[in-house]
MIDOVEX-701956 format. One line per 2 residues: number of its first residue (from 0); their letters; for each residue x, y, z of N, C-alpha, C, O, CB. Coordinates in pm, 1 decimal, decimal comma, padded with zeros to 6 digits. Glycine has a CB too. Layout:
NUM> A> X/Y/Z/X/Y/Z/X/Y/Z/X/Y/Z/X/Y/Z  ... $
This chain:
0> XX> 16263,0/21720,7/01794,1/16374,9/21708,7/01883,8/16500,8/21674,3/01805,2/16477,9/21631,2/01692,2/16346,8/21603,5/01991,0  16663,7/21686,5/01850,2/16791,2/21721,1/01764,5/16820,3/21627,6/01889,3/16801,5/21657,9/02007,1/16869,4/21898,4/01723,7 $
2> XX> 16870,1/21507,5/01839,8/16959,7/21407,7/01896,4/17075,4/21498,8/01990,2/17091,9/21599,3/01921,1/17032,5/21312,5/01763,1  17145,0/21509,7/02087,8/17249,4/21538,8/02126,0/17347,0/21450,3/02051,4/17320,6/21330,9/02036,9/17248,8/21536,1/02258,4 $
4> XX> 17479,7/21513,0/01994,3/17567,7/21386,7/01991,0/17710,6/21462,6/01975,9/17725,5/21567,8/01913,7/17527,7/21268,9/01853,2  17828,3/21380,4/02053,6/17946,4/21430,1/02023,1/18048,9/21321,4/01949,9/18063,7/21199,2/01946,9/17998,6/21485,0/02149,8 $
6> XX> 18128,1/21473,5/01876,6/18206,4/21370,6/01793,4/18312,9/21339,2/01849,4/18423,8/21330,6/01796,8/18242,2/21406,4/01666,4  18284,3/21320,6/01957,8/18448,1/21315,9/02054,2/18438,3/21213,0/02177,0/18392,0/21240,0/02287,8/18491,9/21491,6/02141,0 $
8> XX> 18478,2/21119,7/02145,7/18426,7/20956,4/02280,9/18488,5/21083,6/02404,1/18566,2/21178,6/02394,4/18581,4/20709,2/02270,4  18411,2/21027,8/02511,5/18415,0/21087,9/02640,1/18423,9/21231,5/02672,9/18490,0/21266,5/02770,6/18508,6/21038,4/02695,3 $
10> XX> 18356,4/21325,8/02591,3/18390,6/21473,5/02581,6/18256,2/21520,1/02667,9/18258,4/21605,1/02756,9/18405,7/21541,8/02404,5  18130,6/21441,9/02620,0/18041,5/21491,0/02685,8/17928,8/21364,8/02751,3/17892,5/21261,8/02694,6/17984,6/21596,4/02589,9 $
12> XX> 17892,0/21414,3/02885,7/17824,7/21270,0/02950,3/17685,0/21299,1/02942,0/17650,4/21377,8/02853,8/17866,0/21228,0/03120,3  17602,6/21252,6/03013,9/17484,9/21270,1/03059,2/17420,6/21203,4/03212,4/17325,4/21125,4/03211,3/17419,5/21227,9/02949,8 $
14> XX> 17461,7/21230,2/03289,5/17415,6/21183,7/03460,1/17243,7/21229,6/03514,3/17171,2/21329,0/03512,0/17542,7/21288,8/03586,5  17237,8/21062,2/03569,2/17112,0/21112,9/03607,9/17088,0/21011,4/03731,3/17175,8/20926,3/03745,3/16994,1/21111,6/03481,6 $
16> XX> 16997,3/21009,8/03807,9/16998,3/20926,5/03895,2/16857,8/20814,9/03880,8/16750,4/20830,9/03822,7/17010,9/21010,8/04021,4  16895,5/20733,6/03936,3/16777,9/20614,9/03964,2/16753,6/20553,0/04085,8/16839,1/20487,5/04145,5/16798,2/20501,5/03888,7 $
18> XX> 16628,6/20573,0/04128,9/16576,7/20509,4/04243,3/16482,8/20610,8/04282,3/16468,6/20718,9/04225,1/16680,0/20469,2/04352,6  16409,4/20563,6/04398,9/16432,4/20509,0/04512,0/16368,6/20342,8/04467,9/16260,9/20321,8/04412,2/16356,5/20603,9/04642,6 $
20> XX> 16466,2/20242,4/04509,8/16446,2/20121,8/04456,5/16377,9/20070,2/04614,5/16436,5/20093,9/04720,1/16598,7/20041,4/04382,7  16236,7/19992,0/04606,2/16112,4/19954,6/04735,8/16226,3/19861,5/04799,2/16291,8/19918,2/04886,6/15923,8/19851,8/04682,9 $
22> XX> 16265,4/19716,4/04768,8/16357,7/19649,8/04843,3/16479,7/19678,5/04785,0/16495,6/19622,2/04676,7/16334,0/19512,2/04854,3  16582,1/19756,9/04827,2/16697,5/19796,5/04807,1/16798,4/19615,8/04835,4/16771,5/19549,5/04935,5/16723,0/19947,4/04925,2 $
24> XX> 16885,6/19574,8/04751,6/16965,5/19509,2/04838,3/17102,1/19535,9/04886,0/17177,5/19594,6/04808,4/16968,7/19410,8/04797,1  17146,8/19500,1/05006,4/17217,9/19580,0/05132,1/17246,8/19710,8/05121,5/17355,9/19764,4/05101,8/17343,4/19529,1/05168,4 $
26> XX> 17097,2/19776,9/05142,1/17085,4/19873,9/05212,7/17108,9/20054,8/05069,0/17094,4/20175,6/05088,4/17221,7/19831,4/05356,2  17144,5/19980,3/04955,0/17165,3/20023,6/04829,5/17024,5/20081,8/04792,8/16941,7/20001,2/04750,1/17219,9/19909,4/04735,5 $
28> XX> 16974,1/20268,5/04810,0/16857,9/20318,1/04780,5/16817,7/20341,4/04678,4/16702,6/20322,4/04639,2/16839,1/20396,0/04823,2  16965,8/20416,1/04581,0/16978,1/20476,0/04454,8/17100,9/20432,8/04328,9/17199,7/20365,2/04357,4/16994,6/20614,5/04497,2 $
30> XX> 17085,7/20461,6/04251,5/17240,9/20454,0/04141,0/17267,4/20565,1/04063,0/17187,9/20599,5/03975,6/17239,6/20336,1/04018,8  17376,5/20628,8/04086,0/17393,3/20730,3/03961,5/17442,2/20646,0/03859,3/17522,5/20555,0/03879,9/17498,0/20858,9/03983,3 $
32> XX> 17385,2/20681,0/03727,7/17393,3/20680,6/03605,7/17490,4/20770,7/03535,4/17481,2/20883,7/03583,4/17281,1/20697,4/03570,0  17574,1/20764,1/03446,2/17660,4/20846,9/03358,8/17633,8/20808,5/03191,7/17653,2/20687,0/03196,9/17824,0/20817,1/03406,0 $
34> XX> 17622,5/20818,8/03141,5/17642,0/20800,9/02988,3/17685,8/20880,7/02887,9/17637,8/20993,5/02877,0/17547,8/20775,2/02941,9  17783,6/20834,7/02798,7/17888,4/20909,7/02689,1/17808,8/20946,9/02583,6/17723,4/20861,6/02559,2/18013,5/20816,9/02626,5 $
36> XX> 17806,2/21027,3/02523,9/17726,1/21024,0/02418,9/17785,7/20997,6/02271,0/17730,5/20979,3/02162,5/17661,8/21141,8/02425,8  17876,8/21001,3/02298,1/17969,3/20946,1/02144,9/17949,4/20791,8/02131,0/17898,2/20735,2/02034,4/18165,9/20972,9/02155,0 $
38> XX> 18005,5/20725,7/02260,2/17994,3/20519,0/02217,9/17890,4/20509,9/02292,1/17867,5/20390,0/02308,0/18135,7/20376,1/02278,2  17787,3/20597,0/02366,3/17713,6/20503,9/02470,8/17776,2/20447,1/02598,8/17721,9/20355,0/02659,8/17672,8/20388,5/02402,6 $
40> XX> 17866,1/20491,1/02630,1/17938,9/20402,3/02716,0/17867,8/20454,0/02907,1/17858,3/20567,5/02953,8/18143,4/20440,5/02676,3  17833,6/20327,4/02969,2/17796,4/20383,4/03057,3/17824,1/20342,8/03182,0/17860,8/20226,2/03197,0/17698,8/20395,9/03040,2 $
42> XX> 17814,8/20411,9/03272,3/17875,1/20412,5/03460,1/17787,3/20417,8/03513,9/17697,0/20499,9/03497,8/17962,4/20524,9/03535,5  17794,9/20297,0/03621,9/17660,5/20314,2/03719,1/17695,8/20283,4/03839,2/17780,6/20194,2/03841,6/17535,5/20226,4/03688,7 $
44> XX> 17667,9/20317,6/03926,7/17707,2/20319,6/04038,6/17595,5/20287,0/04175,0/17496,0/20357,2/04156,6/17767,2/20442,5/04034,7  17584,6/20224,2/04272,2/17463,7/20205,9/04333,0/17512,0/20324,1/04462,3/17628,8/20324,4/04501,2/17424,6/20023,3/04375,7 $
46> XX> 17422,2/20408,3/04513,1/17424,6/20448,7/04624,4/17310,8/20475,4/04785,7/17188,3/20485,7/04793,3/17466,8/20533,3/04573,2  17416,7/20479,3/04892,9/17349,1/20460,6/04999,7/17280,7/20551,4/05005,5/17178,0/20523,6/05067,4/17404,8/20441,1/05100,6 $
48> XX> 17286,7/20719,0/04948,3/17250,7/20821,8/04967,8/17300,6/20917,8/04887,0/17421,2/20922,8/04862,9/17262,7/20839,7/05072,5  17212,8/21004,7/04836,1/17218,9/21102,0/04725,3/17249,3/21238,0/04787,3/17164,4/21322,5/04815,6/17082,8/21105,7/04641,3 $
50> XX> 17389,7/21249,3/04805,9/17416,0/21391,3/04885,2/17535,6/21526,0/04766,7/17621,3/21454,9/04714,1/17526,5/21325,8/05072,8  17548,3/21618,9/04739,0/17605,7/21620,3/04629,1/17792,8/21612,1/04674,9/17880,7/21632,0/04591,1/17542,0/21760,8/04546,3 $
52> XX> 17823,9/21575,8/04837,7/17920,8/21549,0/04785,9/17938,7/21380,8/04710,3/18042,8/21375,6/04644,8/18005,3/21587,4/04889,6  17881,8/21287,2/04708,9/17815,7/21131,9/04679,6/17856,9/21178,8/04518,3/17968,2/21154,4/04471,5/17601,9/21087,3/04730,9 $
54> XX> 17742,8/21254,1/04437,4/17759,5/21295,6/04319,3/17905,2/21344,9/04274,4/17950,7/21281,6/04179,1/17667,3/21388,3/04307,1  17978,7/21437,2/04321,2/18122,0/21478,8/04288,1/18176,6/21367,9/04286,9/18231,2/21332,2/04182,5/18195,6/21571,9/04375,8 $
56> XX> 18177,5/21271,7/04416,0/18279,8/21189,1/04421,7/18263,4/21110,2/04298,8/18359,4/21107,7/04221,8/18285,1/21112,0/04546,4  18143,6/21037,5/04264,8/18129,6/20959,1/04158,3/18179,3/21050,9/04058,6/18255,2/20978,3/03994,4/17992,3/20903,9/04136,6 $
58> XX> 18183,4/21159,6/04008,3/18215,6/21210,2/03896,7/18358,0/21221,8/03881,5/18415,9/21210,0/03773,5/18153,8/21322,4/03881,3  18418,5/21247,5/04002,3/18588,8/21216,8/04013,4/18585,3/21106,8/03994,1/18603,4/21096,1/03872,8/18676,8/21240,0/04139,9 $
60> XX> 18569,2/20978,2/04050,4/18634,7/20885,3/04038,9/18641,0/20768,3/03950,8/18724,8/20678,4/03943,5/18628,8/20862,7/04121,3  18471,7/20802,6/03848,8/18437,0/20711,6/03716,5/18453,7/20836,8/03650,8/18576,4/20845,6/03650,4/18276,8/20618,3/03693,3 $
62> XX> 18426,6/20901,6/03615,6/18451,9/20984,3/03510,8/18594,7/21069,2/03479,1/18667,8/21023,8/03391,0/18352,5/21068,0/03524,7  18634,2/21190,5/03549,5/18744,4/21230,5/03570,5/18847,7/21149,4/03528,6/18885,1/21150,5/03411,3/18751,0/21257,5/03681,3 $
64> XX> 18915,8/21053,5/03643,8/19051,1/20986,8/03660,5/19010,6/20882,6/03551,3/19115,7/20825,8/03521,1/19097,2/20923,0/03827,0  18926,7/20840,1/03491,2/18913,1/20740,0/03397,9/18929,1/20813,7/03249,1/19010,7/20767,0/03169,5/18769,7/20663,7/03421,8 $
66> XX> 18870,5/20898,9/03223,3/18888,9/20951,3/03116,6/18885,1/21085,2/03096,6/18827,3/21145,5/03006,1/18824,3/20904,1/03051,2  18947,2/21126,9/03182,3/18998,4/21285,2/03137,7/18866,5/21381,2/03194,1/18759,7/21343,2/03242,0/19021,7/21305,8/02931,7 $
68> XX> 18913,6/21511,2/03170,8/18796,1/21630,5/03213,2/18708,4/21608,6/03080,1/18742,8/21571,2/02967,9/18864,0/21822,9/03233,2  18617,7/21635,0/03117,6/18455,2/21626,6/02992,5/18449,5/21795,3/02994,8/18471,7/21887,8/03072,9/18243,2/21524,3/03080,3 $
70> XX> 18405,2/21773,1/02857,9/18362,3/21946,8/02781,5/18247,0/21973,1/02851,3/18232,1/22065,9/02930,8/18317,9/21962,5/02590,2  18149,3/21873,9/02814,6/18050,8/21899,6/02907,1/17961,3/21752,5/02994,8/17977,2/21634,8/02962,2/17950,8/21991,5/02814,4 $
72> XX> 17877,4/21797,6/03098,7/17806,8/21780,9/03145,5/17661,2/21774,7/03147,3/17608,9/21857,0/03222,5/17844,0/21813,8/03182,8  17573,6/21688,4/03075,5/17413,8/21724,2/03081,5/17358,7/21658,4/03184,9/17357,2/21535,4/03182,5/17328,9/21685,7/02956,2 $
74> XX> 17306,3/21727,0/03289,1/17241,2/21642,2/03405,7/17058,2/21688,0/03378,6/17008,2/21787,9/03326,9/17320,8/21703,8/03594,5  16995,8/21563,9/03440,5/16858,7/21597,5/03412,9/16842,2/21640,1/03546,6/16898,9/21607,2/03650,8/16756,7/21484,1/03355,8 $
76> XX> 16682,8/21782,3/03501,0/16654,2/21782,1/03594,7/16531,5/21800,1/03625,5/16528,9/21906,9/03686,7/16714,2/21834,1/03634,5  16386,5/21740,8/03615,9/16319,1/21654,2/03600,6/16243,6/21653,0/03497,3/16275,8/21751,8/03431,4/16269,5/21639,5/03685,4 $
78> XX> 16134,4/21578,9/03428,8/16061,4/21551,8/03332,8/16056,2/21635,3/03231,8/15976,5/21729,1/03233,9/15960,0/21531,3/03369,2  16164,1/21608,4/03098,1/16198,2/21671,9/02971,5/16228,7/21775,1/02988,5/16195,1/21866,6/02913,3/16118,6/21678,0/02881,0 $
80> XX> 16339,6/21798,5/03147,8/16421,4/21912,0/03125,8/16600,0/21887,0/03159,1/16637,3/21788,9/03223,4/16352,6/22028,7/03225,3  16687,3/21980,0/03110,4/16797,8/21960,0/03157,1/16905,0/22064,7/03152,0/16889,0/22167,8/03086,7/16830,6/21859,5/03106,4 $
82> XX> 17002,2/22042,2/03212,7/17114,1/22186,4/03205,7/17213,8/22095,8/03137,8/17211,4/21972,7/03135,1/17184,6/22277,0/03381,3  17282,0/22159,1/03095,6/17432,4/22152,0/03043,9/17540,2/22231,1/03102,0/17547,4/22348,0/03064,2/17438,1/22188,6/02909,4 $
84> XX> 17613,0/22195,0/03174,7/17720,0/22195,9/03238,5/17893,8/22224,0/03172,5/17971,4/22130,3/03153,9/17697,6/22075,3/03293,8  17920,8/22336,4/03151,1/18044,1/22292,3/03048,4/18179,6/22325,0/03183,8/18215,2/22400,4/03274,3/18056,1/22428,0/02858,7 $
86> XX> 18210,5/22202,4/03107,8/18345,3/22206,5/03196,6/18501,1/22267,9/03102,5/18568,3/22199,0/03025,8/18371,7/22021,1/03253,4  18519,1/22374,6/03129,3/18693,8/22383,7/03014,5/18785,2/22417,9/03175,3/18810,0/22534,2/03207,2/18712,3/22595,2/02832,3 $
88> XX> 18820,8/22316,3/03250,6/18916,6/22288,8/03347,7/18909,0/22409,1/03475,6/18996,3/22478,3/03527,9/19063,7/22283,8/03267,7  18736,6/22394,8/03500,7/18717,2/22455,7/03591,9/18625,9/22411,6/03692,6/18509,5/22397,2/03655,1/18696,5/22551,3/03551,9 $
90> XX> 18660,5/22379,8/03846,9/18592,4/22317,7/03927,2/18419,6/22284,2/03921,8/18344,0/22375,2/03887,7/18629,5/22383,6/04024,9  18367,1/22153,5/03956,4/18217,1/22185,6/03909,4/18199,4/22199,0/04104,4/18225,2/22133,7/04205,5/18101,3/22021,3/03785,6 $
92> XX> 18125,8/22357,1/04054,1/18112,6/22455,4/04164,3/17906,2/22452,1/04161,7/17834,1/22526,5/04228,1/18216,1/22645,9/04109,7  17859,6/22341,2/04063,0/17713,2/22355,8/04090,4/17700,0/22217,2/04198,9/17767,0/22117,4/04225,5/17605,7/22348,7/03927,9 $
94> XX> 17565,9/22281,3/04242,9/17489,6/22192,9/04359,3/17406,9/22080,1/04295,4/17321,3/22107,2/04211,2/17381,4/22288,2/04452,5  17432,2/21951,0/04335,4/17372,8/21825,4/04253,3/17304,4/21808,9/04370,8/17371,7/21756,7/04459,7/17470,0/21689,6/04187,6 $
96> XX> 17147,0/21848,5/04409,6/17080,8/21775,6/04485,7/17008,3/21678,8/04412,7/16922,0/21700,2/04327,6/17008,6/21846,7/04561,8  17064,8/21535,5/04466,7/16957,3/21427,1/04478,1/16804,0/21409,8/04495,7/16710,8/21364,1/04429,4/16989,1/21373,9/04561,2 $
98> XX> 16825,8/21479,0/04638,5/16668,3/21494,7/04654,4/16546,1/21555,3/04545,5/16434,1/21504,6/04540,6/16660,4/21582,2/04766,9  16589,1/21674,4/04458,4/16518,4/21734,3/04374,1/16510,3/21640,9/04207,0/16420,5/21627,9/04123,8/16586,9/21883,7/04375,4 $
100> XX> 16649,4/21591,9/04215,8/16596,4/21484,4/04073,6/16527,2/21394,7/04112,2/16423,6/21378,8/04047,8/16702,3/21402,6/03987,5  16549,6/21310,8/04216,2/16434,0/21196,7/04235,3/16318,8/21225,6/04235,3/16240,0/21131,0/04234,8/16433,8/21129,1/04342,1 $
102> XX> 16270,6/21347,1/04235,7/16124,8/21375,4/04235,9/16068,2/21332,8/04148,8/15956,0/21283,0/04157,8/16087,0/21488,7/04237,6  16141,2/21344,5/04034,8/16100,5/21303,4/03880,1/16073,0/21161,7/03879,0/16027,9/21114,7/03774,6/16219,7/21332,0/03765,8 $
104> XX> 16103,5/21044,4/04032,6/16094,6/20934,3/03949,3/16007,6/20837,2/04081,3/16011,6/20715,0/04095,7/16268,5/20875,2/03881,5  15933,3/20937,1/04164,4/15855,1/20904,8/04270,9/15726,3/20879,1/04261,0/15661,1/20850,5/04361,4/15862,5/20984,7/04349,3 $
């Protein structure tokens, strides 16, 4: 296996989700996850529900407006697989179902 790595802080992330957590507290099922792959730097977010507009929004509003458009995108999608997503300033027009990554962690 070839490490992913960029030489560029915040150019490329890696999102994935976590949960379904047995006692949630208030009412909190899941968290998206983000991570940089240049510093490690990471975003987490707890959510009520994994819907892909839930996913966009988190990606606008920790990722995007915080640090600029990302080159790319690696989202998992389940057990030792994943896409890469490249973004060069064009809407992300893919479908993030929740439901199908959590499978991986049921």
């Amino acid at each position: 296996m070839v490490p992913m790595v960029s030489p560029i802080p915040f150019a490329m992330w890696g999102i994935d989700l976590v949960g379904q957590f047995l006692k949630p507290p208030v009412k909190y099922k899941d968290a998206v996850v983000a991570v940089d792959y240049f510093n490690k730097w990471v975003e987490a977010v707890p959510l009520k529900g994994t819907t892909e507009d839930v996913i966009k929004e988190f990606i606008w509003k920790n990722i995007i407006n915080r640090y600029g458009i990302s080159k790319r995108i690696r989202r998992v999608i389940g057990p030792g697989t994943y896409e890469v997503e490249e973004l060069s300033r064009k809407p992300i027009d893919h479908t993030w179902h929740g439901v199908y990554l959590k499978e991986y962690y049921v």
